[in-house]
N, C-alpha and C positions, 0 to 999 in steps of 0.2 A: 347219072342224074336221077337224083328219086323222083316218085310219083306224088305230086300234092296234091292234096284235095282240102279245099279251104272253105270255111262256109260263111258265108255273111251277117254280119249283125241281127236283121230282120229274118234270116233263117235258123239260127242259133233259139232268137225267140219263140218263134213258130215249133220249133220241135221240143223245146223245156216245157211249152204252154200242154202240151199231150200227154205230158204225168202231171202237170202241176205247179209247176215252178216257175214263178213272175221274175222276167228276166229283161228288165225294159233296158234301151240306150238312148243317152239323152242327148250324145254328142254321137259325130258319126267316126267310124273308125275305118280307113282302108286300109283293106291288107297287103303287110310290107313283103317284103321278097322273103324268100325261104334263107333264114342263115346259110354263111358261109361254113360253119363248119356241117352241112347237114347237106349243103348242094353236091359232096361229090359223093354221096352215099348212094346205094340201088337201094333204098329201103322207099317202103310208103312212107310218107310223113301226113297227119292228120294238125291240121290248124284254126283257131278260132279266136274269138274277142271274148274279152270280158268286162262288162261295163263297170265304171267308177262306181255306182250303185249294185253292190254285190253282196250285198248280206244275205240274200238267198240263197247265194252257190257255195254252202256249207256240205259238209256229208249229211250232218246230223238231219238237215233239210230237205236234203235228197233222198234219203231212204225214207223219213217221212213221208214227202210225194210221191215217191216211186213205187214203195212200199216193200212186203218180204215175202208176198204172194210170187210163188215161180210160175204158177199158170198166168201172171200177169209180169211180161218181156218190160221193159229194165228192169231188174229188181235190184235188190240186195238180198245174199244168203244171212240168215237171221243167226246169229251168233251175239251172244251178249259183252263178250269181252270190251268190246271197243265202244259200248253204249256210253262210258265216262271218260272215256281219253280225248284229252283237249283237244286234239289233230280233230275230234267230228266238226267241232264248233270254228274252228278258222278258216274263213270265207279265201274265195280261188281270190290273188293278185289280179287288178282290171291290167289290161293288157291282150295282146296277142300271144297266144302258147301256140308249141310247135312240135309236135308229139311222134317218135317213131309210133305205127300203129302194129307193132310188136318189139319184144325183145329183140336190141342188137345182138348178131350172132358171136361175137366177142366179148359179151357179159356175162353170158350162160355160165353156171356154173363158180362163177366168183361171187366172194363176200360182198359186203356191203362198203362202198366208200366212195369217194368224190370224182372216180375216176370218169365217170361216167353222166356224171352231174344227176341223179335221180331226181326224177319232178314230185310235185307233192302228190299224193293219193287222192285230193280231190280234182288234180287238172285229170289224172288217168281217169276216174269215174268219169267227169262231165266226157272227155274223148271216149269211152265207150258207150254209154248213153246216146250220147250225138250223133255218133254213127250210128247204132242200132237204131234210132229212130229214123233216120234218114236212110237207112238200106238195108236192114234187119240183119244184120252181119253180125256175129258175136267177133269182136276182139277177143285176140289174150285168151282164147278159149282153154287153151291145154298149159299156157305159161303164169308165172305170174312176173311182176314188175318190184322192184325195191322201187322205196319212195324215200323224199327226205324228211318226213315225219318221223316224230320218234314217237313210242310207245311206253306204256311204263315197264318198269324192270329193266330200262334200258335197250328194249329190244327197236328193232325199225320195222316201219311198217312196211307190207307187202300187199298188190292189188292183182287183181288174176283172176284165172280159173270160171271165167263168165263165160257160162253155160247156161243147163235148162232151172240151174237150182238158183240162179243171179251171179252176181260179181261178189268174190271171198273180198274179205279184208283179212289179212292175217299179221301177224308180228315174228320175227325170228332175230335170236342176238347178230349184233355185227358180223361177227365170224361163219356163220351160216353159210353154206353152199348148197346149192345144187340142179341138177339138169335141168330143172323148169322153172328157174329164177334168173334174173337178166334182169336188164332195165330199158324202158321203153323210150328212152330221151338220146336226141341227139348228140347233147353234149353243150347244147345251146340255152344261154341263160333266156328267161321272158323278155319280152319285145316291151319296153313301156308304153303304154297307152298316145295316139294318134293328139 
C-alpha cells in the first residue's frame, strides 16, 4: 500500500501564493482515490488539483516566480537551453495528478518510452515545489525523472537533480540510459477534473 499524501485545493493555493503564483479554484475539487494501478505499490505517491484556470502553472511561469536565485529554495538551475522550447509555455492539465515522489525502482536505468507512462515536466516541478514548500524536503534530489515532453533535436526532457542549485531541466535522446534516470509516474493516466 503506498503512502499518500494529498494536498487540497486551498492548500495548493496557499503554497504557490509564497513564490508567486496566482493559483485560484473556482469549482471545488475532492480528492479521488489513489489509482488502481498505484494502490499496490510501497512507494510514496504525491497528489494535487489543478484548476480549470491554469495558465499560470507553465514552467516558463514558474521560474519566473520562483526564480534562479539558489539562496532563494524553489528555484530553478539557470540554463538557457530550455528558455525557447515550447514544453516551458504549455500549462499543467486541470485535474488531479498522482506522482511517485521518486523514480520507480524498475525504471532506473532504461530509455525513454511509454512503459512507464512519464508525466509532463511541469506536473514533476509543481510536485517538487509543493512539497518543498509544505516540508522543505528536496525531491528527486540525487535522480532525475523522464518526462513526456519533447525537446528540440528530438531529445525528451528530464526533471531532477533538485538540490541546493534548484531543480535541472535537462534533455537526452530516447535511447539514453542511466543510473539516475527513472521516472516518477505511476503508471496512471490524469484524473479528469471533479
Amino acid at each position: 500500500m503506498p503512502l499518500a499524501i494529498s494536498i487540497a485545493p486551498d492548500e495548493m493555493t496557499r503554497r504557490l501564493a509564497r513564490i508567486g503564483v496566482d493559483c485560484p479554484f473556482t469549482t471545488s475539487m475532492t480528492a479521488p482515490q489513489v489509482p488502481a494501478d498505484l494502490a499496490d505499490k510501497t512507494i510514496r505517491i504525491f497528489s494535487f488539483p489543478v484548476p480549470p484556470v491554469n495558465a499560470a502553472l507553465t514552467l516558463a511561469n514558474l521560474r519566473r516566480c520562483a526564480g534562479i536565485d539558489p539562496a532563494r529554495q524553489p528555484s530553478f538551475f539557470d540554463h538557457e537551453w530550455y528558455a525557447n522550447e515550447p514544453f516551458m509555455n504549455e500549462p499543467c492539465p486541470p485535474g488531479w495528478r498522482f506522482l511517485a515522489m521518486d523514480v520507480l525502482p524498475e525504471s532506473i536505468n532504461q530509455p525513454w518510452g511509454e512503459l512507464w507512462r512519464p508525466p509532463l515536466a511541469v506536473e514533476v516541478v509543481l510536485m517538487l515545489f509543493l512539497h518543498f514548500l509544505g516540508t522543505g524536503e528536496q525531491l528527486l534530489s540525487r535522480k532525475h525523472t523522464w518526462c513526456r515532453d519533447s525537446a528540440s533535436l528530438g531529445r525528451r526532457v528530464t526533471v531532477g537533480a533538485f538540490g541546493r542549485n534548484g531543480v535541472f531541466l535537462s534533455a537526452h535522446p530516447p535511447g539514453y540510459s542511466s543510473r539516475g534516470l527513472g521516472t516518477a509516474s505511476g503508471g496512471c493516466p490524469p484524473v479528469p477534473p471533479c
